[in-house]
Residue, then its C-alpha position, 0 to 999 in steps of 0.5 A: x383182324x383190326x383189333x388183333x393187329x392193334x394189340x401188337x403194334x407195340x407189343x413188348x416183350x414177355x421176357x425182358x431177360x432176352x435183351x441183357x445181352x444189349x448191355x454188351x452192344x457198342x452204343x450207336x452215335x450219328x452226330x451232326x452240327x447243324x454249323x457246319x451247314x452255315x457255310x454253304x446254306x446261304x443264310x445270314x451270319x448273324x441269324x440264330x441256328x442250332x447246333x445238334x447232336x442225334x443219339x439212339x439206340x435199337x432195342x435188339x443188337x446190330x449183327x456185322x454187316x447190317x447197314x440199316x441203321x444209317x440213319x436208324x436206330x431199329x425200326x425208328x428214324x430221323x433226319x437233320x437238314x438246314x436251309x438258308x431260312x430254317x434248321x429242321x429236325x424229325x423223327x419217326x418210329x415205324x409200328x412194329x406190328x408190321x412185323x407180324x406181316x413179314x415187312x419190316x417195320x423200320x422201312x416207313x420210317x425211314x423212307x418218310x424222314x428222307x422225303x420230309x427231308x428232301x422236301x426242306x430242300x424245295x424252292x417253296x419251303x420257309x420252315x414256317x409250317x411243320x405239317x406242310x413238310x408232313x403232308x408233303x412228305x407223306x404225298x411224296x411217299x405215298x404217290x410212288x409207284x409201287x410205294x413202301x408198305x407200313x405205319x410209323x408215327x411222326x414229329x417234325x419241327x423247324x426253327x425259323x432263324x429271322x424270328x428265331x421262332x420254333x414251328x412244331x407238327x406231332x402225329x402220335x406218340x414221339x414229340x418234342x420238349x423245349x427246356x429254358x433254365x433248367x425247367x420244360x417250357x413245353x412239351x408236346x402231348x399223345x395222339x393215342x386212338x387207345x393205349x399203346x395204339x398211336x396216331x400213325x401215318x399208313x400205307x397199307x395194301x389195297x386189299x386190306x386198308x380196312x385192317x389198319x389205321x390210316x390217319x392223315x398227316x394234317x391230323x398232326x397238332x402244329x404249335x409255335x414257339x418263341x425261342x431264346x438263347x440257349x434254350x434246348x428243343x429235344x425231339x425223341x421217339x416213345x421208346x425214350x418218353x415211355x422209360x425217362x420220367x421227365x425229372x430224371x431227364x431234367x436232371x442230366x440236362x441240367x448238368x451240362x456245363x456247355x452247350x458246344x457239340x462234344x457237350x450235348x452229345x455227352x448229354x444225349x448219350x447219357x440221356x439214353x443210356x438211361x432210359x435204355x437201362x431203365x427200359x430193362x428194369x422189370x421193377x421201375x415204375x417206368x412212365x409207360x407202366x403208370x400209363x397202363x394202370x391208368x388205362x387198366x391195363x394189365x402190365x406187371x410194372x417195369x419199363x419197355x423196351x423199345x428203340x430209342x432215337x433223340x435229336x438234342x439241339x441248343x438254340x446259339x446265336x453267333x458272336x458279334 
């Protein structure tokens, strides 16, 4: 059963054909600009704060009706949420081996990010520890009484406005960059048990807890960060790093004139407009096609298709 469910949990599909017809799918796009919580929060108006935009898009077509994308896109999740002390961003990627099982495979997701995002909302929390929030949110979700079946991975990060200080925990296979003048400053690395089997954060049924992963959220590797003016933090799931090679993003990054709100979702957008065009090429040696020939891994070359979910943040401070 164990290595059965592992060769699924990212399967990809045999035919990449049976995605064109997403090429005729209105993009999805949830904005938010963390300004607009400056008012409320209570914060200081002359601490640093990030103005954001989030951007994705599901591997297979919404259907009229389907009100699951609210902050999904697939089986992929995020949330945004400001405090008097920190802004925070995550996002989660639910294992779609779940699939196979007959649950859906975005629910996890989904129901982690909203606890991580509630959990910003507590007296306690500075924003200082990432993978506090993680386990916190993680506790919050698994002591439910009858709590949601699945996996997902998960990446949160946090900048502290005082000391304009990014605070970063990743468990699996999503991440995070950090560009400063058009180069990444850094960048966040897998936690991969075996090729296209990540990290991943679990709540299995009591009866077969033994057939699936079940890593911790303190596993998460927490990193800090000075941050500057200007510099831009990218959050996204796999199904943007494993389609977009780094110089590819780079570039349109590079081409942004602003950083205002209408900038930066411009940006976003064409950044996964590319990496989901990318992902349906079945001759582009796409990142993920040349993790495989490392990991001798039969894979005939071309990208993934896969959901995609970006937050894209630039650092500002506000004018004297």
């Amino acid at each position: 059963m164990m290595s059965t469910m592992c060769s699924r949990l990212k399967s990809w599909p045999r035919l990449l054909n049976r995605f064109v017809r997403q090429l005729r799918t209105p993009l999805q796009i949830a904005r938010h600009s963390i300004q607009q919580f400056a008012r409320s929060s209570g914060k200081s108006s002359r601490d640093p704060y990030l103005i954001t935009v989030v951007q994705g898009r599901s591997k297979k077509p919404r259907y009229p009706g389907d009100q699951r994308a609210n902050q999904r896109f697939g089986e992929d999740s995020w949330f945004v949420s400001s405090t008097p002390l920190a802004e925070v961003m995550g996002v989660a990627d639910g294992v779609g081996g779940w699939r196979d099982l007959g649950v859906d495979a975005g629910r996890f997701a989904k129901e982690l990010m909203s606890c991580c995002s509630g959990q910003t909302q507590s007296s306690g929390f500075d924003g200082r520890n990432p993978r506090d929030l993680l386990i916190a949110g993680y506790q919050e979700l698994t002591h439910r009484e009858n709590p949601v079946v699945g996996s997902s991975t998960a990446c949160v990060v946090t900048m502290h406005r005082r000391d304009c200080t990014l605070y970063t925990a990743n468990l699996g296979d999503s991440g995070f960059l950090v560009v400063r003048n058009g180069r990444v400053l850094h960048r966040s690395q897998e936690q991969t048990h075996d090729f296209n089997t990540p990290y991943q954060l679990t709540v299995a049924p009591e009866d077969r807890k033994e057939s699936f992963y079940m890593d911790s959220p303190e596993m998460a590797v927490s990193t800090r960060y000075s941050l500057l003016p200007g510099d831009l933090v990218l959050l996204a799931t796999d199904g943007l790093f494993d389609n977009l090679p780094e110089s590819m993003l780079l570039k349109i990054l590079n081409g942004l004139k602003e950083r205002g709100e209408r900038d930066l979702l411009e940006g976003a957008s064409q950044v996964v407009e590319k990496a989901r065009e990318l992902s349906l090429n079945a001759s582009f040696q796409s990142p993920f096609a040349l993790k495989a020939r490392e990991h001798n891994v039969p894979y005939s070359g071309g990208g993934k298709p896969d959901d995609i979910t970006l937050i894209l943040a630039s650092v500002e401070v506000p004018n004297a």
